[in-house]
BAZALUM-583501 format. One record per residue (C-alpha): y, x, z; chain; residue number from 1. Coordinates in nm, 4 decimals. Example, Ala and Ser with C-alpha at 12.3 -4.5 7.8 and 13.67 -1.06 7.14 Angstrom:
residues 2
+----------+----------+----------+-------+-----+
|       c2 |       c1 |       c3 | chain |   n |
+----------+----------+----------+-------+-----+
|  -0.4500 |   1.2300 |   0.7800 |     A |   1 |
|  -0.1060 |   1.3670 |   0.7140 |     A |   2 |
+----------+----------+----------+-------+-----+
This chain:
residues 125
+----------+----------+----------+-------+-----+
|       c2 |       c1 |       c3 | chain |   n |
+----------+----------+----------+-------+-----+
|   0.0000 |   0.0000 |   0.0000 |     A |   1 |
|   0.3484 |   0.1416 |  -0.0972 |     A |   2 |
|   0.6036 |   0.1536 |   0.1906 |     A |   3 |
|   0.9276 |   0.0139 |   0.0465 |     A |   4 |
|   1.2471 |   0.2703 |   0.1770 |     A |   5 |
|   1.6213 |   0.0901 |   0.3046 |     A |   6 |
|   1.7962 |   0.0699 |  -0.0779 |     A |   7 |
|   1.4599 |   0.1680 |  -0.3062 |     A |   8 |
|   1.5484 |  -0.0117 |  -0.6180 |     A |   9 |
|   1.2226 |  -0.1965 |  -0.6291 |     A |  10 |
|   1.3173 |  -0.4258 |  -0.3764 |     A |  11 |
|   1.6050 |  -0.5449 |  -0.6401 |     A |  12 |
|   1.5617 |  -0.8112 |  -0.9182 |     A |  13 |
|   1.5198 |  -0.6874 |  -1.2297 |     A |  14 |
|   1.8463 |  -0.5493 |  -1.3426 |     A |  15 |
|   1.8292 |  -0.7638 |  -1.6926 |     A |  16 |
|   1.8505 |  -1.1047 |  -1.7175 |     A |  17 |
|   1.7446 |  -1.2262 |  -2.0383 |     A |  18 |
|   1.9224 |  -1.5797 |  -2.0087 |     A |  19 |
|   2.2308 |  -1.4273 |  -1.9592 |     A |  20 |
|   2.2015 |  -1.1359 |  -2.1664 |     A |  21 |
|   2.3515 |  -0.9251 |  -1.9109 |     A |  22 |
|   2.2547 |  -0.6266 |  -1.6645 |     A |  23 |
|   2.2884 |  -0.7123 |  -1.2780 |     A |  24 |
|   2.4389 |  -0.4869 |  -1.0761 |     A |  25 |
|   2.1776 |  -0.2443 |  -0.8619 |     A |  26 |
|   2.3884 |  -0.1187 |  -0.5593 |     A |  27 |
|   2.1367 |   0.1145 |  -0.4390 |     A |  28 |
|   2.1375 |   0.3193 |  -0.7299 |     A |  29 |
|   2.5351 |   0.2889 |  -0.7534 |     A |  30 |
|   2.5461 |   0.3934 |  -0.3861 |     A |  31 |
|   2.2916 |   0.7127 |  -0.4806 |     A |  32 |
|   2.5342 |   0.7815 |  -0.7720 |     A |  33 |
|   2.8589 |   0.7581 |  -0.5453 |     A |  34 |
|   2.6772 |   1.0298 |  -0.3228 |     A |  35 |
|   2.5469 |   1.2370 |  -0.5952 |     A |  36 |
|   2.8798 |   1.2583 |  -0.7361 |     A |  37 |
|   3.0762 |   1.2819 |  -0.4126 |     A |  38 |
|   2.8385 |   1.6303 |  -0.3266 |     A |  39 |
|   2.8657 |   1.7453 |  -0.6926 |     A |  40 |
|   3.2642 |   1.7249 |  -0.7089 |     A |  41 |
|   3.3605 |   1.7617 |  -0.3738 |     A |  42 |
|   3.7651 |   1.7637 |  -0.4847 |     A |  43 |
|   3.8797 |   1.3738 |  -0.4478 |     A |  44 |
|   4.1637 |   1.4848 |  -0.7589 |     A |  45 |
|   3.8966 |   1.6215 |  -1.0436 |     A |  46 |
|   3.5989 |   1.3672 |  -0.9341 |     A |  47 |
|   3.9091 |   1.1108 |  -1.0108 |     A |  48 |
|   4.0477 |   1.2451 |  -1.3066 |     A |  49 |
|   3.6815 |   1.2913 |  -1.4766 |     A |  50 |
|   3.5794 |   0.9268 |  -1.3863 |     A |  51 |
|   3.9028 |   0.8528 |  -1.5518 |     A |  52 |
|   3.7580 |   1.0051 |  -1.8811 |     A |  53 |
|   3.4192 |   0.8471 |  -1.8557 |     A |  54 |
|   3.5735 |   0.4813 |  -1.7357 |     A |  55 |
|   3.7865 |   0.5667 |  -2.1014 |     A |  56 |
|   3.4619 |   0.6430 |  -2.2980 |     A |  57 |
|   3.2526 |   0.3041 |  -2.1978 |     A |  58 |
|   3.5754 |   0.1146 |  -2.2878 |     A |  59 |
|   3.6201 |   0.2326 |  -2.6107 |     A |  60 |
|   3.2228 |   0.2341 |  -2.6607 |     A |  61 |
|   3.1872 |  -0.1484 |  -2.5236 |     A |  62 |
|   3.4798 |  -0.2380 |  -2.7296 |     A |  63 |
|   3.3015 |  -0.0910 |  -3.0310 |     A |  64 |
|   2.9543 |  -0.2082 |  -2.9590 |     A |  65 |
|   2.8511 |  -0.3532 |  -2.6283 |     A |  66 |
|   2.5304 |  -0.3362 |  -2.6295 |     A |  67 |
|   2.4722 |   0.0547 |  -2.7794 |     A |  68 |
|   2.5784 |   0.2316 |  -2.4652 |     A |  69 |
|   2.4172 |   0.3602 |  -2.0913 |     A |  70 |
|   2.5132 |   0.5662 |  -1.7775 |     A |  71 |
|   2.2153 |   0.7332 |  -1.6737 |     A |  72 |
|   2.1516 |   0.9725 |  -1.3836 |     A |  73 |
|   2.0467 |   1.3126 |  -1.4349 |     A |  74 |
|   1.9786 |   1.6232 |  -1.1246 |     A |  75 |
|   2.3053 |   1.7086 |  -1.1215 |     A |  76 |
|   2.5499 |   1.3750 |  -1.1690 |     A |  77 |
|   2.5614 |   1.1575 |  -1.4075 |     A |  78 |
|   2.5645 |   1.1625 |  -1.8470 |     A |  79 |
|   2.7041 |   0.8578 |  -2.0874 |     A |  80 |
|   2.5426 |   0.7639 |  -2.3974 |     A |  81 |
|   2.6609 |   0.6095 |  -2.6839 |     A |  82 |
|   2.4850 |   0.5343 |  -2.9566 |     A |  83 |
|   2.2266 |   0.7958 |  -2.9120 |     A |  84 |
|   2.5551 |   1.0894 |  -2.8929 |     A |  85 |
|   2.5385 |   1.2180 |  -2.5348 |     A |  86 |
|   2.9523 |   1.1865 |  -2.4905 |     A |  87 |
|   3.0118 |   1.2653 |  -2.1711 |     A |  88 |
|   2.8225 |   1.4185 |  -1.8594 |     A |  89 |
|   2.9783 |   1.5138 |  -1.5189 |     A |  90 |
|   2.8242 |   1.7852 |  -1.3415 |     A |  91 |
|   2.8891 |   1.9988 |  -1.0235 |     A |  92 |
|   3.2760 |   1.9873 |  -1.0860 |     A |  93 |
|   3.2669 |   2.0102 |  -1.4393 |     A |  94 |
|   3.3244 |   1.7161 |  -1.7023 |     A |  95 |
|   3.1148 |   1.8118 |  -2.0252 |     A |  96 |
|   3.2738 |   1.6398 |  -2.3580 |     A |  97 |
|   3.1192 |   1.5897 |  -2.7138 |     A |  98 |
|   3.3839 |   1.6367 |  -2.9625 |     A |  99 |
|   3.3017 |   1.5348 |  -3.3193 |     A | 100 |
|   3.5328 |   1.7449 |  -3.5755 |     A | 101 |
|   3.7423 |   2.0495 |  -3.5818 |     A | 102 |
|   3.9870 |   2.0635 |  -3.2516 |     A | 103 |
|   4.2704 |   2.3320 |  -3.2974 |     A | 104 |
|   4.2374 |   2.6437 |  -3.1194 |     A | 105 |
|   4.5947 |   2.5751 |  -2.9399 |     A | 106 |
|   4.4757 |   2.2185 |  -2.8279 |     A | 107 |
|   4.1554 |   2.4189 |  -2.6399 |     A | 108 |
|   4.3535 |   2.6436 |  -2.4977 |     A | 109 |
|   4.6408 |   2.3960 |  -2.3617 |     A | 110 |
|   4.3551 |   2.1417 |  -2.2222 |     A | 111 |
|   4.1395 |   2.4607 |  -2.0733 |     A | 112 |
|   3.8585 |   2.3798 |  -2.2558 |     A | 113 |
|   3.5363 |   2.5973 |  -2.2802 |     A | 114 |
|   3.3321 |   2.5643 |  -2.6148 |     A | 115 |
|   2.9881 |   2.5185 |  -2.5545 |     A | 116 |
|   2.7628 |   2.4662 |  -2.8573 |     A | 117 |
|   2.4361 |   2.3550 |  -2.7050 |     A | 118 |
|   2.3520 |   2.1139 |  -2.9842 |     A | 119 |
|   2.1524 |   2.1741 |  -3.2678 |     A | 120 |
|   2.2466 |   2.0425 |  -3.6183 |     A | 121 |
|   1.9419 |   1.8522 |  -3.8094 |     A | 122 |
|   1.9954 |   1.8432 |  -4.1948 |     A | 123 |
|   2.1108 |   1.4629 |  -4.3115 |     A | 124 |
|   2.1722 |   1.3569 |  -3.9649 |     A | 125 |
+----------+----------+----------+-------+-----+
């Protein structure tokens, strides 16, 4: 027999409702989020200003297509998806962004950024 833990997500309804067509909140896993997040960025001002970004992202991304995006936890925060283009991730007081096209040297340097090419290009995709 499985011993249920205080806020394990299986003792919340299923967090789709078919009727509605809409997700139901789960607060456990918000409140495990809030924490991971709080210990990963542990400055109040950049946890803040990099929620702003993502909060930006979904809006543009449900305004586009509401039903083609996700947050999903990963070990160290938290990564948005939309439509299948990991955009955003926020990890250990660092907010990873995927850019598609060329950005201008002086625009990197002014925002700070750091270039990281992690992805891999796949001919015709």
């Amino acid at each position: 027999m499985k011993k249920l833990r205080s806020g394990d997500p299986s003792n919340e309804p299923e967090p789709f409702d078919p009727v509605s067509g809409t997700w139901q909140r789960r607060l456990a896993i918000e409140e495990r989020l809030r924490r991971k997040l709080n210990l990963s960025t542990p400055s109040d001002q950049l946890r803040r200003a990099a929620l702003e970004v993502l909060g930006w992202a979904i809006e543009a991304a449900d305004e586009d297509r509401s039903d083609a995006w996700y947050v999903r936890e990963t070990g160290m925060g938290s990564a948005f998806v939309a439509d299948r283009l990991l955009a955003c991730e926020i990890r250990r007081s660092r907010l990873l962004v995927s850019v598609i096209g060329p950005v201008e040297d002086d625009a990197l340097d002014k925002l700070g950024a750091e270039v990281v090419d992690d992805f891999k290009w796949i001919p015709g995709g």
